[in-house]
C-alpha positions as a printed Julia matrix, in Angstrom:
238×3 Matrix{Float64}:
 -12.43   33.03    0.65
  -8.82   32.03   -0.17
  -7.79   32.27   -3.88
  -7.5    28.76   -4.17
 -10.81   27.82   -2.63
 -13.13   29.99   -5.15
 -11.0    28.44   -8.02
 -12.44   25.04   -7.04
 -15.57   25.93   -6.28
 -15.99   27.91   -9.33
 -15.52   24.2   -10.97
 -11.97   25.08  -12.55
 -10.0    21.73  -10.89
  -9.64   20.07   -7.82
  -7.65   21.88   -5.16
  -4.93   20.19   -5.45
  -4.7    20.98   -9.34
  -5.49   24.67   -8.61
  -2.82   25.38   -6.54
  -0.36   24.14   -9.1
  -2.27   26.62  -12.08
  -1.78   29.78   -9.2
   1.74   29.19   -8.65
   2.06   28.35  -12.46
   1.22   31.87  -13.28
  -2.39   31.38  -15.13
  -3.98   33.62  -13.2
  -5.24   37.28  -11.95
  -6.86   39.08   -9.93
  -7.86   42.68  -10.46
  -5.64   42.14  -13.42
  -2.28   41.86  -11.31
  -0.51   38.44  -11.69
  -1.25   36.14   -8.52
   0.6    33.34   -7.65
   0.04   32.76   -4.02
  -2.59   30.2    -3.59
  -4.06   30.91   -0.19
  -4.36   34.99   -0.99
  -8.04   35.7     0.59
 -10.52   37.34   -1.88
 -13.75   39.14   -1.82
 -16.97   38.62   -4.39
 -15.8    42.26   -5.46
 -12.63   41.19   -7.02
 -12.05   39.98  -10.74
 -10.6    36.43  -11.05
  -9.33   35.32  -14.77
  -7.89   32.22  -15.67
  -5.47   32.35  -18.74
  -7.08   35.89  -19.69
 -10.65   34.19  -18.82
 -13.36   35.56  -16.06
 -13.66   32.88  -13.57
 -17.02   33.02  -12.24
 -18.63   30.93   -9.88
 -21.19   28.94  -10.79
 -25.02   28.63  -10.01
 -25.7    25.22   -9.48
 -23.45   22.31   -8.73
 -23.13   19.53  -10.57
 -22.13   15.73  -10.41
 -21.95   13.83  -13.52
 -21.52    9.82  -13.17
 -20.27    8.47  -16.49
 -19.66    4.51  -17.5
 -16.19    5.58  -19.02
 -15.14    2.83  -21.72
 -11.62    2.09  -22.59
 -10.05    4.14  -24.96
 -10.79    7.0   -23.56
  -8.12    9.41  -21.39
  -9.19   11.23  -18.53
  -7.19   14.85  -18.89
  -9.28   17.88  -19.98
  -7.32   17.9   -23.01
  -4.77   15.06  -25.1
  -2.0    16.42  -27.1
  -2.46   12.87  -28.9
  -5.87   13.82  -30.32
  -7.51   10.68  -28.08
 -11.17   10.95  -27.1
 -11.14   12.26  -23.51
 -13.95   12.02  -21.0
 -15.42   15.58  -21.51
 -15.79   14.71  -25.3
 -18.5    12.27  -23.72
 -20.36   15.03  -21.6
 -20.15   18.11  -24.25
 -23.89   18.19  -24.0
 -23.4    19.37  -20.29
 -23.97   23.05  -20.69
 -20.96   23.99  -17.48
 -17.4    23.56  -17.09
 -16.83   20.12  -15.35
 -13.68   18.31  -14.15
 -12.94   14.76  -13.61
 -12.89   13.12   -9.91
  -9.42   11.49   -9.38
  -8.64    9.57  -13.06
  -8.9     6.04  -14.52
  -6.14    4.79  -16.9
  -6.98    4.71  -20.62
  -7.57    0.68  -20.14
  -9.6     0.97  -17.27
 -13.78    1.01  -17.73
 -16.61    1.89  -15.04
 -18.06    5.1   -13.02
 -16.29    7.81  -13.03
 -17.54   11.03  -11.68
 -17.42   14.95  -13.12
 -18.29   17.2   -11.1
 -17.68   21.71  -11.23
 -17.45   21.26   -7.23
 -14.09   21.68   -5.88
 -14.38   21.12   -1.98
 -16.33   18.13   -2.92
 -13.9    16.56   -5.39
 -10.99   17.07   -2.78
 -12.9    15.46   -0.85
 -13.65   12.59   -2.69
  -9.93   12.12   -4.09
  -7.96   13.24   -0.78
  -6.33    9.61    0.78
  -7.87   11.34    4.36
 -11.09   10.66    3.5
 -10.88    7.29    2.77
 -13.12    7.04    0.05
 -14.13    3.49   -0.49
 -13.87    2.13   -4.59
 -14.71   -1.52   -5.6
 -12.89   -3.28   -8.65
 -13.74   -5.69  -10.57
 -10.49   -7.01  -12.01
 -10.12  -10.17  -14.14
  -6.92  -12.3   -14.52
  -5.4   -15.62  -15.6
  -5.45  -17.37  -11.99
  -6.64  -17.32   -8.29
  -4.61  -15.04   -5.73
  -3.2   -17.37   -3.33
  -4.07  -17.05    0.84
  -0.41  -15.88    0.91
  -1.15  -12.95   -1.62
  -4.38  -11.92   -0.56
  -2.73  -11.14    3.07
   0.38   -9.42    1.14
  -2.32   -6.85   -0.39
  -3.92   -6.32    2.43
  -1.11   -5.57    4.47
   0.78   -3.61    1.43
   2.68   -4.29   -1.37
   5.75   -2.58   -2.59
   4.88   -1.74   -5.79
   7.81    0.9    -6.91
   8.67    4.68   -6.47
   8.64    4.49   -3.03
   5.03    3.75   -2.66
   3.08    0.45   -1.01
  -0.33   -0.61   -3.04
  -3.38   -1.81   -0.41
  -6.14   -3.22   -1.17
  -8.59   -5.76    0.07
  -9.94   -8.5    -1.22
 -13.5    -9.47   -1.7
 -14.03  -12.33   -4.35
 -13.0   -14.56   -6.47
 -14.77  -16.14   -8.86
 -14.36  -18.37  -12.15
 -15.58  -17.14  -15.44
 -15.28  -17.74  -19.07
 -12.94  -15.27  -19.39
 -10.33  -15.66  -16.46
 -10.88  -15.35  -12.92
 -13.02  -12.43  -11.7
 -11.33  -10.77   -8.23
 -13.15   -8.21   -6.79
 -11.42   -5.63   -4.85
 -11.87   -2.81   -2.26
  -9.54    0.33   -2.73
  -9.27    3.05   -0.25
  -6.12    5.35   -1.2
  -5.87    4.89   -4.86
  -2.38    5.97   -6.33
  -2.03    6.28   -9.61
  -3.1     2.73  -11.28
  -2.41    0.73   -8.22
  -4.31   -2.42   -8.77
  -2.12   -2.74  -11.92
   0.79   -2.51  -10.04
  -0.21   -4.77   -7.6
  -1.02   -7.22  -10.15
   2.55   -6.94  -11.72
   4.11   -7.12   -8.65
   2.29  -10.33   -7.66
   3.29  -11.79  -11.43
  -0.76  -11.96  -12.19
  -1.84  -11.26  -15.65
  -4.87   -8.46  -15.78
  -6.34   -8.64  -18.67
  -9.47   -6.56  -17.64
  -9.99   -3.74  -14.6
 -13.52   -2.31  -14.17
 -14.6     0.11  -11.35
 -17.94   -1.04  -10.29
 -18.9     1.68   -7.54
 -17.39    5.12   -6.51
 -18.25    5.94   -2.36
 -21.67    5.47   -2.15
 -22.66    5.47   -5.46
 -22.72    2.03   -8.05
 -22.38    1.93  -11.79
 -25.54    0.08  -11.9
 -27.02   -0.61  -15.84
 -25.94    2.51  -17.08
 -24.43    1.25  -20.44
 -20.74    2.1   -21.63
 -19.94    5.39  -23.17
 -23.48    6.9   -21.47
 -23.78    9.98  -18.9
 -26.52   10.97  -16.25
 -26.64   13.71  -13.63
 -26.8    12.89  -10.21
 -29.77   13.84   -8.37
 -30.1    15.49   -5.32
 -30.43   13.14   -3.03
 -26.91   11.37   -4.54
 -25.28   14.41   -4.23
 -26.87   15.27   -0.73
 -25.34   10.9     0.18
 -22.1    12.07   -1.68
 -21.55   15.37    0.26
 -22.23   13.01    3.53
 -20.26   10.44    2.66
 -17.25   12.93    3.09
 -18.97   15.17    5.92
 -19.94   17.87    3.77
 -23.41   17.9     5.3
């Protein structure tokens, strides 16, 4: 398989982060520097990362996780900040995070040491759905709710999209729920500042097929195998 491929299946990153760790010179094969992403290797040849052995592993795993705020989602923080895999260190295999929420942001996330299935899941192609939960200081007007859904201009060149589900009224603010397909980096909050709305909470309630459910902030389980079986078919895996 190509170079690239085995990385993420051997649970190292996503595709899309293991082509930029080739080309960045971390890593080997046969002990000769490789930096060509799509070079096509055998089970006979010897694949380090960073002087490591890369091996691939057994079993695959999925790992939903209620992530609470406060907590980065990078493999490791220069700042000394709890990071997700502080939270699943009990998880005896290497695991990676599933696209990212911000720092502020709460709800599932997923880890996973699948690479063809996090692409997957995190590639705009694929259209994986997300629901929000995001709570703010009014109602989105008509008007707005048909700017989102259409796209919003929300800097850098890109257009946020999003559609939306609910309102409601709570004690704390009003309570939109919202359906995300793409997912740029922290888009709802850019949407929100764009449309001069306050958040003041944003809380991702269910991940493709999968929902957060009752499992309480800060806590872990691994999926079974009929959610990973749904998972794999919700991006034709299967």
């Amino acid at each position: 398989m190509r170079l690239i491929r085995y990385l993420a299946s051997a649970g190292v990153a996503s595709r899309r982060k293991c082509e930029s760790i080739i080309t960045g010179g971390r890593v080997t094969v046969n002990g000769k520097d490789e930096t060509d992403p799509f070079r096509i290797i055998s089970t006979l040849d010897s694949v380090e990362l960073d002087q490591t052995p890369v091996k691939m592993p057994i079993e695959k795993t999925v790992v939903m996780l209620h992530k609470p705020a406060s907590v980065v989602t990078t493999a490791n923080d220069t700042h000394g900040r709890k990071t997700v895999l502080d939270l699943v260190s009990n998880i005896n295999t290497r695991l990676f995070s599933v696209g990212r929420l911000d720092k502020e942001t709460t709800g599932i996330l997923l880890l996973t040491n699948d690479g063809d299935l996090a692409y997957r899941l995190t590639h705009p192609k694929f259209g994986v759905e997300k629901i929000y939960e995001a709570t703010t200081d009014r109602f989105i007007t008509d008007a707005e709710i048909c700017s989102i859904s259409s796209g919003v201009d929300i800097g850098e060149g890109e257009t946020g999209q999003a559609e939306v589900v609910d309102q409601t009224n709570t004690a704390n603010g009003v309570k939109i729920t919202m359906k995300l397909l793409h997912g740029k980096k922290r888009e709802i909050r850019r949407i929100f500042r764009e449309m001069g709305l306050e958040l003041t909470r944003l809380h991702r309630i269910t991940f493709a097929c999968l929902e957060l459910g009752n499992l309480a902030s800060g806590k872990h389980r691994i999926l079974s195998d009929k959610e990973r079986r749904l998972l794999a078919k919700t991006v034709d895996l299967l």
